[in-house]
N, CA, C and O atoms as CSV, one atom per row, in Angstrom:
chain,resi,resn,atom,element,x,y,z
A,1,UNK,N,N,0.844,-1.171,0.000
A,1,UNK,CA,C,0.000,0.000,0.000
A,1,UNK,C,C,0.888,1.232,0.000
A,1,UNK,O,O,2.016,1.109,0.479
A,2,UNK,N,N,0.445,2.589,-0.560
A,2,UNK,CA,C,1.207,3.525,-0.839
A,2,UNK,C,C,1.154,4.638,1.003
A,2,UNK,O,O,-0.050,4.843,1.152
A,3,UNK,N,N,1.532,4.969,1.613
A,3,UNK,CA,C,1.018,5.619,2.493
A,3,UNK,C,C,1.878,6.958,2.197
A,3,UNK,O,O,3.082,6.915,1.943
A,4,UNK,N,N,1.095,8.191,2.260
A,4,UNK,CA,C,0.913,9.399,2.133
A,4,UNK,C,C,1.085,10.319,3.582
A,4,UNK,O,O,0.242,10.156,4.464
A,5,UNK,N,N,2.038,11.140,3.751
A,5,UNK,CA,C,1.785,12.297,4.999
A,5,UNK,C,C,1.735,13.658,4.477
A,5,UNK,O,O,2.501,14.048,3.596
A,6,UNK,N,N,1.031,14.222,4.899
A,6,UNK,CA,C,1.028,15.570,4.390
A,6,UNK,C,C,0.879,16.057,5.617
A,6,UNK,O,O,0.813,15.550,6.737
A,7,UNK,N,N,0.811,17.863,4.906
A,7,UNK,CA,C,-0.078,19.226,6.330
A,7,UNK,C,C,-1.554,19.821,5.710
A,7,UNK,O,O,-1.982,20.260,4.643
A,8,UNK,N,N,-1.914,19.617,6.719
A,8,UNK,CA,C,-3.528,20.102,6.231
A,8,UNK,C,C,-3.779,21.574,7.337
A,8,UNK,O,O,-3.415,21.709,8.505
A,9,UNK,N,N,-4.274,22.207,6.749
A,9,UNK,CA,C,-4.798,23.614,7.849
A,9,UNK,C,C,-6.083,23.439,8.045
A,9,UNK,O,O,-6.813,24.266,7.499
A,10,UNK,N,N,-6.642,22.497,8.745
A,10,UNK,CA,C,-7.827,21.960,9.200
A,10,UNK,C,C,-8.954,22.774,9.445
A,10,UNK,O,O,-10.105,22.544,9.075
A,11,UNK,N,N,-8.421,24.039,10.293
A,11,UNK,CA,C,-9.452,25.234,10.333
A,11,UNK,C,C,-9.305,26.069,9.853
A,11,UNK,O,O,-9.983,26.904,10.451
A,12,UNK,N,N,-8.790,26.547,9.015
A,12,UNK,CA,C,-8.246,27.492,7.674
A,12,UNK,C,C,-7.463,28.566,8.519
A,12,UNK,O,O,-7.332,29.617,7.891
A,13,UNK,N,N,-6.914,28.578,9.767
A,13,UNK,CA,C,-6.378,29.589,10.292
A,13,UNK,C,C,-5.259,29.584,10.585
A,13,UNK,O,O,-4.683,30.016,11.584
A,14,UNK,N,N,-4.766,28.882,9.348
A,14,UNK,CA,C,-2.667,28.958,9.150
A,14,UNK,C,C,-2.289,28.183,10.206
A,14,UNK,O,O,-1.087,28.307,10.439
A,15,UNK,N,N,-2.867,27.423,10.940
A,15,UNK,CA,C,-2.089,26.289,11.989
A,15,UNK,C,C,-2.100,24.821,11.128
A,15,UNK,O,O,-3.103,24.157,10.864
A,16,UNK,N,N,-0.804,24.533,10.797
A,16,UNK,CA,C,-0.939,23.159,9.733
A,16,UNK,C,C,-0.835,22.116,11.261
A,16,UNK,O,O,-0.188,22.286,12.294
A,17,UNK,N,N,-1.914,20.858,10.773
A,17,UNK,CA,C,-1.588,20.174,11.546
A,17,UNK,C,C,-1.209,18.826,10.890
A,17,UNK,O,O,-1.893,18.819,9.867
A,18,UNK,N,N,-0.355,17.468,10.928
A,18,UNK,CA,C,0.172,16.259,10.298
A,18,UNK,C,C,-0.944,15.549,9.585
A,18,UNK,O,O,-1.824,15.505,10.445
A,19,UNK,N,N,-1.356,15.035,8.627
A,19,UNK,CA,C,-1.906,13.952,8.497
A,19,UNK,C,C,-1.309,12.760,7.792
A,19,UNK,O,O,-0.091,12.780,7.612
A,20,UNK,N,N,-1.950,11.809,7.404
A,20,UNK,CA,C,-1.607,10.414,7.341
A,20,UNK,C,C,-2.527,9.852,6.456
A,20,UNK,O,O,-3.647,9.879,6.967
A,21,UNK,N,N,-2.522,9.189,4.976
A,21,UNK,CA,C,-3.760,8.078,4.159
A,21,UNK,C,C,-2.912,7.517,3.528
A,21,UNK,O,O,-1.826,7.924,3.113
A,22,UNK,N,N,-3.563,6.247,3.418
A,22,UNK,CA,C,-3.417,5.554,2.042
A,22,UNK,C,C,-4.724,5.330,0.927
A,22,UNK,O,O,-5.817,4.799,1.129
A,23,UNK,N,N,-4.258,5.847,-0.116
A,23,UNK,CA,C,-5.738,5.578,-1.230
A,23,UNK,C,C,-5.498,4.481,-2.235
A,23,UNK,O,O,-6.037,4.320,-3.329
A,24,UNK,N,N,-4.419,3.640,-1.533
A,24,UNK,CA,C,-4.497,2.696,-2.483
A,24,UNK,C,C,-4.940,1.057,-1.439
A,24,UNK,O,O,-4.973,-0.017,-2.040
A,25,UNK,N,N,-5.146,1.098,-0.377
A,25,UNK,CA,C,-4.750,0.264,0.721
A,25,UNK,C,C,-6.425,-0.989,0.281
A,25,UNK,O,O,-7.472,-0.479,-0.117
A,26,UNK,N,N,-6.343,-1.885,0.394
A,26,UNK,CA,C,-7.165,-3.015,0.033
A,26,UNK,C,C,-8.380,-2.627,0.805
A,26,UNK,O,O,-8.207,-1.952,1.820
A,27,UNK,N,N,-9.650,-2.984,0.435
A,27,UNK,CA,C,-11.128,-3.124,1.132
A,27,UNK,C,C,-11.046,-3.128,2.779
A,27,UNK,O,O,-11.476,-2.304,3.585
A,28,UNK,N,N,-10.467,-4.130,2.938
A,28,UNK,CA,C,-10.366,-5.204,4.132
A,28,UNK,C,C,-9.816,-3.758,4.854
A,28,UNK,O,O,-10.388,-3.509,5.915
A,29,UNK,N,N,-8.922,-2.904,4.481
A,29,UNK,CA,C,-8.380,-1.928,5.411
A,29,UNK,C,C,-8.387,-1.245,5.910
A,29,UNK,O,O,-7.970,-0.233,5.347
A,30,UNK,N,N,-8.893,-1.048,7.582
A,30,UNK,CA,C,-9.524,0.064,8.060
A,30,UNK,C,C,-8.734,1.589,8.345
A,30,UNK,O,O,-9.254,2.679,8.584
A,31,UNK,N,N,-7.578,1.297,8.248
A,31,UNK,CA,C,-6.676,2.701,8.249
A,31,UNK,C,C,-6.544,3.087,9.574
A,31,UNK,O,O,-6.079,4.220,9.698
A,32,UNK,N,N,-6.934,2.222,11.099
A,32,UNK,CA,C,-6.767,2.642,11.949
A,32,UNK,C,C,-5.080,3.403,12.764
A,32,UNK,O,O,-4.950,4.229,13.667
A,33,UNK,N,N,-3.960,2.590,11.861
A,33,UNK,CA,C,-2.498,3.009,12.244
A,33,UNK,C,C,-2.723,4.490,11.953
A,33,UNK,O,O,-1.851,5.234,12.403
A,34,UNK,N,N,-3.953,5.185,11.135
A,34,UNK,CA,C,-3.663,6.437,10.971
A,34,UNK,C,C,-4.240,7.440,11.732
A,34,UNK,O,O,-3.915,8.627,11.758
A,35,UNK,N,N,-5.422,6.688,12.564
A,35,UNK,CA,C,-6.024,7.194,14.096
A,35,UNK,C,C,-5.015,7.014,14.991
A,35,UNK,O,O,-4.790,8.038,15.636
A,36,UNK,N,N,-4.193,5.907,15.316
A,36,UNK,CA,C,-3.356,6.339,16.282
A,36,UNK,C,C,-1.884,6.658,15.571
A,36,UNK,O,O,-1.363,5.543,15.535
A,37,UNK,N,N,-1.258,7.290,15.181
A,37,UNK,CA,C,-0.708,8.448,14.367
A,37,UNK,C,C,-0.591,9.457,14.854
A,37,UNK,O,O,0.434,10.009,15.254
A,38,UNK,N,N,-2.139,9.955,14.871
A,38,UNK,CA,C,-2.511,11.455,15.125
A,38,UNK,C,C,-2.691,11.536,16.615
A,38,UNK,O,O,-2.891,12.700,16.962
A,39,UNK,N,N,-2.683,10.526,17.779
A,39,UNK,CA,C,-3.360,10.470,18.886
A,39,UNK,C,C,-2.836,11.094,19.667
A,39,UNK,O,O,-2.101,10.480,20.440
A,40,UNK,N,N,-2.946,12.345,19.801
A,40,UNK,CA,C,-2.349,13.536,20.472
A,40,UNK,C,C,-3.378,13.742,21.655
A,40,UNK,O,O,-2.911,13.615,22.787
A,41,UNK,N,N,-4.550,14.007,21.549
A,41,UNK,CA,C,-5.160,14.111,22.536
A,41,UNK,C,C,-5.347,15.704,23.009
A,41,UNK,O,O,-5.732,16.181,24.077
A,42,UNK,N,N,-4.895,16.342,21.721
A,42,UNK,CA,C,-5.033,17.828,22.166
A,42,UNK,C,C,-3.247,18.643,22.988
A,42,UNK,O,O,-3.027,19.757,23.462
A,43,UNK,N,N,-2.244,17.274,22.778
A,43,UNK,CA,C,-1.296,18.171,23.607
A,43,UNK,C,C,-0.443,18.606,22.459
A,43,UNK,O,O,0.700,18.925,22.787
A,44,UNK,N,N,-0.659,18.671,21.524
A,44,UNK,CA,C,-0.057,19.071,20.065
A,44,UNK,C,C,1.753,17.919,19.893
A,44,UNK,O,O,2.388,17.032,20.464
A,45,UNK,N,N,1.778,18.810,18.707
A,45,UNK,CA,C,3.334,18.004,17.683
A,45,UNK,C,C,4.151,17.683,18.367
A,45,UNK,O,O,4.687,16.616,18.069
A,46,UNK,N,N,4.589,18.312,19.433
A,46,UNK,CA,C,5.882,18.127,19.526
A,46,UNK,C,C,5.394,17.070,20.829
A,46,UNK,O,O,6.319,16.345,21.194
A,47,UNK,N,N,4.580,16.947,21.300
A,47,UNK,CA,C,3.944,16.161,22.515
A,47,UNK,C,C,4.520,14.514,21.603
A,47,UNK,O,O,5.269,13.646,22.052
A,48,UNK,N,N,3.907,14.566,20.389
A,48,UNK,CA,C,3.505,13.511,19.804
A,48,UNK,C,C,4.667,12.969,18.941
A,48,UNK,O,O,4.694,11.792,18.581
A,49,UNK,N,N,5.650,13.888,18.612
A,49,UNK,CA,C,6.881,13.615,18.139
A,49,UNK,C,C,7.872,12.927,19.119
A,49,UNK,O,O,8.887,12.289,18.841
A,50,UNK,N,N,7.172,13.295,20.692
A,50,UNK,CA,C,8.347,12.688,21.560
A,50,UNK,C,C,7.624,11.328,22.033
A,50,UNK,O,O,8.427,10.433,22.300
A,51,UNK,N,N,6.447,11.044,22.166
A,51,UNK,CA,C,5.651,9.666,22.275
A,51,UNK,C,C,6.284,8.733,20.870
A,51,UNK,O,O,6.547,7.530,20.884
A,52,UNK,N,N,6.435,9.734,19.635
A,52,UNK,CA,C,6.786,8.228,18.495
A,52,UNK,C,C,7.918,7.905,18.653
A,52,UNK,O,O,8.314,6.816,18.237
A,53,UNK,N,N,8.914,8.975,19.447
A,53,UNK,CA,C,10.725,8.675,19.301
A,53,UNK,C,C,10.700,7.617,20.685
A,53,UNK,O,O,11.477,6.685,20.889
A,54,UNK,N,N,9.685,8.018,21.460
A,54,UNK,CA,C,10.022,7.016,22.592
A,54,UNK,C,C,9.312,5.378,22.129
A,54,UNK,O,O,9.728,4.290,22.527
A,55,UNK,N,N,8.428,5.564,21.416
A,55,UNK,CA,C,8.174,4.550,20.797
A,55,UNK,C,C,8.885,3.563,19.985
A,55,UNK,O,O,8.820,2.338,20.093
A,56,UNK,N,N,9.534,4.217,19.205
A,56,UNK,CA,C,10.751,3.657,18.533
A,56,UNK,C,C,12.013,2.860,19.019
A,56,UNK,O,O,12.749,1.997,18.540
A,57,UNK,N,N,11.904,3.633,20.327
A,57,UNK,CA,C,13.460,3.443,20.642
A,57,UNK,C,C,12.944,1.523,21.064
A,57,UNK,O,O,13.620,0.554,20.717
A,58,UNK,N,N,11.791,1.457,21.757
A,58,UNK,CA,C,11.419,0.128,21.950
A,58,UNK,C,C,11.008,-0.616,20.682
A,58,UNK,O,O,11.345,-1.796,20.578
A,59,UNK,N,N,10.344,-0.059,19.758
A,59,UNK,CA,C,10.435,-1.033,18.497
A,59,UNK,C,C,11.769,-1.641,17.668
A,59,UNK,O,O,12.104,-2.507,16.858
A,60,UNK,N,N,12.171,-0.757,18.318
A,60,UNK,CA,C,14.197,-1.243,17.427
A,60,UNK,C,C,14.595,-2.121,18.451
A,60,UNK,O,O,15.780,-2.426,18.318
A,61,UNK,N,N,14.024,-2.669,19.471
A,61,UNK,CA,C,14.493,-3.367,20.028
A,61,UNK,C,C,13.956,-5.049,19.662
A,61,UNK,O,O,14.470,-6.167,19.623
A,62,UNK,N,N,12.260,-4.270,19.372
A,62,UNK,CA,C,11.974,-5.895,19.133
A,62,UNK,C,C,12.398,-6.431,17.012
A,62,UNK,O,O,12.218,-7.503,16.434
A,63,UNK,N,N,12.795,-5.506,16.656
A,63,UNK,CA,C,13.536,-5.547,15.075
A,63,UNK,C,C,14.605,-6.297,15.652
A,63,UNK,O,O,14.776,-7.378,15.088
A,64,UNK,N,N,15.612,-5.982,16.893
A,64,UNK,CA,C,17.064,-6.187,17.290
A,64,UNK,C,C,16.698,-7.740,17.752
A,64,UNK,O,O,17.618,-8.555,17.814
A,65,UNK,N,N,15.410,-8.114,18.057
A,65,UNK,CA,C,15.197,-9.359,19.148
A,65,UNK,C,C,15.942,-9.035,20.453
A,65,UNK,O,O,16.833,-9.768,20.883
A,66,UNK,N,N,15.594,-8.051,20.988
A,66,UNK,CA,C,16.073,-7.425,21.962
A,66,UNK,C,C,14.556,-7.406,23.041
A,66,UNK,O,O,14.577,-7.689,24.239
A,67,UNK,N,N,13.914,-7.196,22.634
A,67,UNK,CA,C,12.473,-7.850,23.764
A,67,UNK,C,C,11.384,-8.095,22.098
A,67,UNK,O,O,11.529,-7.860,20.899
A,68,UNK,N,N,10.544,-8.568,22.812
A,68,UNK,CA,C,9.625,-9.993,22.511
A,68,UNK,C,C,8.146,-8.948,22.546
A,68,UNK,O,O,7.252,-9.594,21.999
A,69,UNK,N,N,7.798,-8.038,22.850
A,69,UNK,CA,C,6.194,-7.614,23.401
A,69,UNK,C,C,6.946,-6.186,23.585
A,69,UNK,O,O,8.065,-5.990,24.059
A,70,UNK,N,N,5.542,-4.771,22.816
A,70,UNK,CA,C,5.824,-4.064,23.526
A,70,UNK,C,C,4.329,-3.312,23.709
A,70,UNK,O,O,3.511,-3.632,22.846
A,71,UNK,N,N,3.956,-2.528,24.539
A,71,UNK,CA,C,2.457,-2.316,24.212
A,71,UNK,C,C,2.499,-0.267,24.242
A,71,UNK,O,O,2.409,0.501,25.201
A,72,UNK,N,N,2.657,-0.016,22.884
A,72,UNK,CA,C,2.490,1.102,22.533
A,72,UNK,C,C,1.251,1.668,23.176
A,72,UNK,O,O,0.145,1.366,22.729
A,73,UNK,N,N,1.353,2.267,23.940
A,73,UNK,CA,C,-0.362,3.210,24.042
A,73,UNK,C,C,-0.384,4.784,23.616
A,73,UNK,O,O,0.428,5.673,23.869
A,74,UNK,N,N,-1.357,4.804,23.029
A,74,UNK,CA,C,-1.060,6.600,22.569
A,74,UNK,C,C,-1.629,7.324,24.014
A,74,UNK,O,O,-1.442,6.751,25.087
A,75,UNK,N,N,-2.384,8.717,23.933
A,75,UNK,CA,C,-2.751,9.738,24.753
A,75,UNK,C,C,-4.473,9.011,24.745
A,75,UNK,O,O,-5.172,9.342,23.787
A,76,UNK,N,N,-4.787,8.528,25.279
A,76,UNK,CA,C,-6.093,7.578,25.917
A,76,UNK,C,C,-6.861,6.876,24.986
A,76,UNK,O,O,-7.847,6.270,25.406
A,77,UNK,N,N,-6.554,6.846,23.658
A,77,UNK,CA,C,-7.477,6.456,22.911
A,77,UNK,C,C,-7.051,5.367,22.566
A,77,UNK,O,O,-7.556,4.348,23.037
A,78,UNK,N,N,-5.608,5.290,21.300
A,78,UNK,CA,C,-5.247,4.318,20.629
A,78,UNK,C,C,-3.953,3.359,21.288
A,78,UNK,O,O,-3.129,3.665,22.150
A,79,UNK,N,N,-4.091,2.378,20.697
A,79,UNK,CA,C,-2.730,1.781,21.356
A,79,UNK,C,C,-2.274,0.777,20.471
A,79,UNK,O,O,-3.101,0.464,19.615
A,80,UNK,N,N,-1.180,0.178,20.437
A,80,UNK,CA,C,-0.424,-1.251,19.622
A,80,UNK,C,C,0.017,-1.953,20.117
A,80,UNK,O,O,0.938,-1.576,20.840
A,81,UNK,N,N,-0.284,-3.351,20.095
A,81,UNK,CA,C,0.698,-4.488,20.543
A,81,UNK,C,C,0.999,-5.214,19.996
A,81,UNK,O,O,0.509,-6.091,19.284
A,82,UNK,N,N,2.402,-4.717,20.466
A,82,UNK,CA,C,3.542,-5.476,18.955
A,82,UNK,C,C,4.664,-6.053,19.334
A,82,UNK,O,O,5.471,-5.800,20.229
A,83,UNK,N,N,4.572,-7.130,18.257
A,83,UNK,CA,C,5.328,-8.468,18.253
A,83,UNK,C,C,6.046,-8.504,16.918
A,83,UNK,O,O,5.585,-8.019,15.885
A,84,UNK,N,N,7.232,-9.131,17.029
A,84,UNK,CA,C,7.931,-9.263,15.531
A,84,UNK,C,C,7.036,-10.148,14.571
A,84,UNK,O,O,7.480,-10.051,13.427
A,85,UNK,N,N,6.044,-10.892,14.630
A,85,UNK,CA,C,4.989,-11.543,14.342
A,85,UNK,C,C,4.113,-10.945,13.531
A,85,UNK,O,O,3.838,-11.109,12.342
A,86,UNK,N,N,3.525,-9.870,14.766
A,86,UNK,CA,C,2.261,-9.325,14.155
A,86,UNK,C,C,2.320,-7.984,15.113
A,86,UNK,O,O,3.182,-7.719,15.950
A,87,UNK,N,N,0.894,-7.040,14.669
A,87,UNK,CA,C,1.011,-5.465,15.231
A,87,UNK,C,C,-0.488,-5.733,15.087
A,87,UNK,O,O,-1.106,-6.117,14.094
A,88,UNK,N,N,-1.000,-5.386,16.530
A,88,UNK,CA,C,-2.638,-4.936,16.990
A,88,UNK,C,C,-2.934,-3.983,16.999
A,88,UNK,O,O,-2.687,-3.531,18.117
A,89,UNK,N,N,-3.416,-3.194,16.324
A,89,UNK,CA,C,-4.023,-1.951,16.569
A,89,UNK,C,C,-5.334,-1.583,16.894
A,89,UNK,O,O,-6.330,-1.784,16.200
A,90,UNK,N,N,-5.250,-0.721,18.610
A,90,UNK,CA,C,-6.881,-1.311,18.863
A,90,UNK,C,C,-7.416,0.373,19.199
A,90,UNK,O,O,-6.738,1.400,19.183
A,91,UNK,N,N,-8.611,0.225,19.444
A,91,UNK,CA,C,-9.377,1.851,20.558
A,91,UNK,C,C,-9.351,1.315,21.484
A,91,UNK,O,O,-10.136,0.367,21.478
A,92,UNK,N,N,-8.554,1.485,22.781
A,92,UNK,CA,C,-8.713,1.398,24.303
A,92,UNK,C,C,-10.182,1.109,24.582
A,92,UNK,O,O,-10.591,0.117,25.185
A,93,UNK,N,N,-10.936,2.100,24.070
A,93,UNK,CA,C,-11.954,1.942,24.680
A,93,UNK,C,C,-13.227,0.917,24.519
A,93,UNK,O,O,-14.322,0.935,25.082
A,94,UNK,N,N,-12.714,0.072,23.603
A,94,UNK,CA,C,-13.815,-0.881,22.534
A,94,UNK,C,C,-12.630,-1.525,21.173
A,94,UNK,O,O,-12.679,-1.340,19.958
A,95,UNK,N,N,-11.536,-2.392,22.098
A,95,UNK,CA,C,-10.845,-3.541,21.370
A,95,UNK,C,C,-11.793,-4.753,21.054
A,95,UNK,O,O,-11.488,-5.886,21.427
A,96,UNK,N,N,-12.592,-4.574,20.572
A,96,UNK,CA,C,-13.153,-5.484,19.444
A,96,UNK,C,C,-13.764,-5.170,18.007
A,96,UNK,O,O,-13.643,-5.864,16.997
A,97,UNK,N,N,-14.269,-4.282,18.108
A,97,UNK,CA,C,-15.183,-3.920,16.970
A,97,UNK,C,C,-13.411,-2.782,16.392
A,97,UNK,O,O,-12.721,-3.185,15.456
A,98,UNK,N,N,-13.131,-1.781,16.991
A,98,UNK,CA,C,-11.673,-1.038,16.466
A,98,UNK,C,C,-10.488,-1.802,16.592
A,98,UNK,O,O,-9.613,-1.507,17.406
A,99,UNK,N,N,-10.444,-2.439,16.086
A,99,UNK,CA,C,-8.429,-3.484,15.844
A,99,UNK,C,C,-8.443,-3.632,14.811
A,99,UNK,O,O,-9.447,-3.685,14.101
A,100,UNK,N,N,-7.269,-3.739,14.468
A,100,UNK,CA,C,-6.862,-4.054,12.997
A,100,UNK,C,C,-5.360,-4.672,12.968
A,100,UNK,O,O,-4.443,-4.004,13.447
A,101,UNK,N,N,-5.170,-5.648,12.537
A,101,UNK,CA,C,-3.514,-6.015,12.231
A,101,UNK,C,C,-2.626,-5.564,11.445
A,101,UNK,O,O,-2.949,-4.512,10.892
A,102,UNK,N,N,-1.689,-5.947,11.206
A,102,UNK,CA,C,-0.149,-5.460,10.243
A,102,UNK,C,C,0.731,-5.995,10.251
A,102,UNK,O,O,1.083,-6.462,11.334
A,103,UNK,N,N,1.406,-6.179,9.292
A,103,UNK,CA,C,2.628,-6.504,9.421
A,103,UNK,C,C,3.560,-5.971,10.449
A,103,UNK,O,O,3.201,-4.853,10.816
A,104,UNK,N,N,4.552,-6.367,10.989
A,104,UNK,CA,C,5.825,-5.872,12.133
A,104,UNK,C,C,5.991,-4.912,11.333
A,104,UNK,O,O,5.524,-3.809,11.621
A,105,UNK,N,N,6.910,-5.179,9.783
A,105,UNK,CA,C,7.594,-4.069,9.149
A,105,UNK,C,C,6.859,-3.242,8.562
A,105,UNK,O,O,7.279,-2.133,8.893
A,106,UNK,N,N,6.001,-3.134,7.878
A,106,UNK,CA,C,4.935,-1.943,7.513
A,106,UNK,C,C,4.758,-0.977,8.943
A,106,UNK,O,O,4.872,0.249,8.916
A,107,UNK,N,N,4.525,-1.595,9.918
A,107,UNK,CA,C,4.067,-0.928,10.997
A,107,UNK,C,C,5.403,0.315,11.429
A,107,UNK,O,O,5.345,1.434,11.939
A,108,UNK,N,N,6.541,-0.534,10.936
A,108,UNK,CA,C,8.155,0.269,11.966
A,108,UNK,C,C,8.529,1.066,10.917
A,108,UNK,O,O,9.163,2.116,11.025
A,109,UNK,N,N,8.042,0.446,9.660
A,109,UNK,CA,C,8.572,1.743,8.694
A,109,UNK,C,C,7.487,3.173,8.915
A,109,UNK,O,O,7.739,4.325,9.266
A,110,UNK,N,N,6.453,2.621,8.607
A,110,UNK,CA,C,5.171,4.063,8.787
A,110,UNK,C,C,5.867,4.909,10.337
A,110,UNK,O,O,6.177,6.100,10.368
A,111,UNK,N,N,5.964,4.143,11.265
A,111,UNK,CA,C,6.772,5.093,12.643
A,111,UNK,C,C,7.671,5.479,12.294
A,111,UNK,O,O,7.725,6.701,12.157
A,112,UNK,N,N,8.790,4.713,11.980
A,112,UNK,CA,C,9.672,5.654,11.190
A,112,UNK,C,C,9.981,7.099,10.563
A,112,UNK,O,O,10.695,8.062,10.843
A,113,UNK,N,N,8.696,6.595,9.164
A,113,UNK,CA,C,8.296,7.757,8.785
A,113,UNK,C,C,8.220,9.534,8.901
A,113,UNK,O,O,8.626,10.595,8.425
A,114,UNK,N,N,6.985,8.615,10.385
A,114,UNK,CA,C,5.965,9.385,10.702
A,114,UNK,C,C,7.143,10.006,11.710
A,114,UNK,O,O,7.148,11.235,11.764
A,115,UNK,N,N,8.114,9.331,12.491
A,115,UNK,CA,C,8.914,10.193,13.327
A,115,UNK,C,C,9.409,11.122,12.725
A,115,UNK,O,O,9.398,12.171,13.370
A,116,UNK,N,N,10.017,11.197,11.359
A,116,UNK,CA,C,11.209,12.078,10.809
A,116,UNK,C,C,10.242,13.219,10.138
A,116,UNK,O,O,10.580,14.401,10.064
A,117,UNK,N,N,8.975,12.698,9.651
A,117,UNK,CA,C,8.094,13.722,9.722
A,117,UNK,C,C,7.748,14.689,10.263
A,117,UNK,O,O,7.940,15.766,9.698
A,118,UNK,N,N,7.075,14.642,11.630
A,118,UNK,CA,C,6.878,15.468,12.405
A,118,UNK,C,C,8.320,16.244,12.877
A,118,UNK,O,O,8.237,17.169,13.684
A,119,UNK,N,N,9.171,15.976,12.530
A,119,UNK,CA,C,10.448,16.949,13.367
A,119,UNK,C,C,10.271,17.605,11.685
A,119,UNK,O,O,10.463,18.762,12.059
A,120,UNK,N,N,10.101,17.731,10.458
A,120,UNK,CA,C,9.979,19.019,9.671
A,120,UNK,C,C,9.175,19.950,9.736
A,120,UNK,O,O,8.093,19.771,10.294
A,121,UNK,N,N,9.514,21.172,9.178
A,121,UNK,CA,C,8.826,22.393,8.987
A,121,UNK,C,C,7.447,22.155,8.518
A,121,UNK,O,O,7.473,21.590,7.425
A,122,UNK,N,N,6.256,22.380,8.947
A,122,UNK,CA,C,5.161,22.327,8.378
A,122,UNK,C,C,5.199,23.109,7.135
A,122,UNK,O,O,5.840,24.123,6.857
A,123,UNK,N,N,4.416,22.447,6.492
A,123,UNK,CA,C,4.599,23.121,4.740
A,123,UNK,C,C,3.095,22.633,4.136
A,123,UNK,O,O,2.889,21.422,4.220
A,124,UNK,N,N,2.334,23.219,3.708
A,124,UNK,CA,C,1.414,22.386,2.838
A,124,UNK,C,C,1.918,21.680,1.148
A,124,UNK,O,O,1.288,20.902,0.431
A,125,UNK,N,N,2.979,22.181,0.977
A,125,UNK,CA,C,3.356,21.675,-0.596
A,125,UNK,C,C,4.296,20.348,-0.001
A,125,UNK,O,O,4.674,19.603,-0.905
A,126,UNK,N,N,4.693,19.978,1.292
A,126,UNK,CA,C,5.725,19.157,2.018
A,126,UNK,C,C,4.899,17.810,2.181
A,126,UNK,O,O,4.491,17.459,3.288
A,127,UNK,N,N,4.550,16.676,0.409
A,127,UNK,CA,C,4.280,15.477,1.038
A,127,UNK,C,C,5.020,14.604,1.209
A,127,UNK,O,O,6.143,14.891,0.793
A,128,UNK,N,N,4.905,13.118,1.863
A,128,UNK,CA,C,6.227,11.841,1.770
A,128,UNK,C,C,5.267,10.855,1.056
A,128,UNK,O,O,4.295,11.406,0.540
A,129,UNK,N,N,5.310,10.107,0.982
A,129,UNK,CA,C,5.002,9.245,0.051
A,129,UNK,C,C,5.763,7.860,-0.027
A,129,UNK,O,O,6.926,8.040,-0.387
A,130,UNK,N,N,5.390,6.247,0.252
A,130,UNK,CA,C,6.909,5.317,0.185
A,130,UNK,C,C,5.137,4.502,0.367
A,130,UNK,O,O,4.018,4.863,0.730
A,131,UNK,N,N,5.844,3.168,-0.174
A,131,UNK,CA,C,5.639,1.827,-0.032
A,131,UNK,C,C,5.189,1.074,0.829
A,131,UNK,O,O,5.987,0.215,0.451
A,132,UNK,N,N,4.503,0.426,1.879
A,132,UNK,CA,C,4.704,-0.260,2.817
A,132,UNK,C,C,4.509,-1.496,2.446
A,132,UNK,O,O,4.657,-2.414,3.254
């Protein structure tokens, strides 16, 4: 699937905020990695830039086989539990009807991504674009 980040000015009042799609991603795909993405919770970018770097630093561990389980939770809503196996993506509040799976590596590249993302200049002409 192609996944896309851009800046959108959501309320037209020059504050760009991150987003996240794929428009090529199969039926079956609910796009939830792109609800928790955004799961800020109102404490803005840079809140959320330091939740994905701290996130990371434990996903390179389970890439390293350095631990086995890690359970990502965003700011109250979204969360991941991830295994070199597989990646859960659920709503805290109603893990049944909101989960969705992934691949390990689709999942560490999109964080990836999405980390080196958010540390650029907001731009609306500034998209990424890659493979998963």
């Amino acid at each position: 699937m192609k996944v896309h980040f851009f800046w959108i000015d959501r309320w037209n009042d020059g504050y760009l905020f991150p987003e996240a799609r794929s428009y090529d991603a199969p039926n079956t795909f609910k796009g939830l990695i792109f609800s928790f993405l955004n799961d800020d919770e109102g404490h803005g970018i840079k809140c959320l830039s330091n939740w994905i770097d701290e996130g990371l630093i434990e996903i390179e561990k389970i890439s390293n086989g350095e631990l086995n389980y890690y359970d990502m939770c965003a700011f109250h809503a979204w969360a991941a539990e991830i295994t070199k196996a597989n990646v859960l993506i659920y709503w805290m509040y109603d893990d049944t009807k909101y989960d969705e799976n992934m691949s390990f590596e689709c999942f560490y590249r999109i964080i990836k991504e999405w980390g080196a993302f958010l540390k650029m200049v907001p731009d609306l002409d500034h998209i990424v674009e890659f493979e998963c």
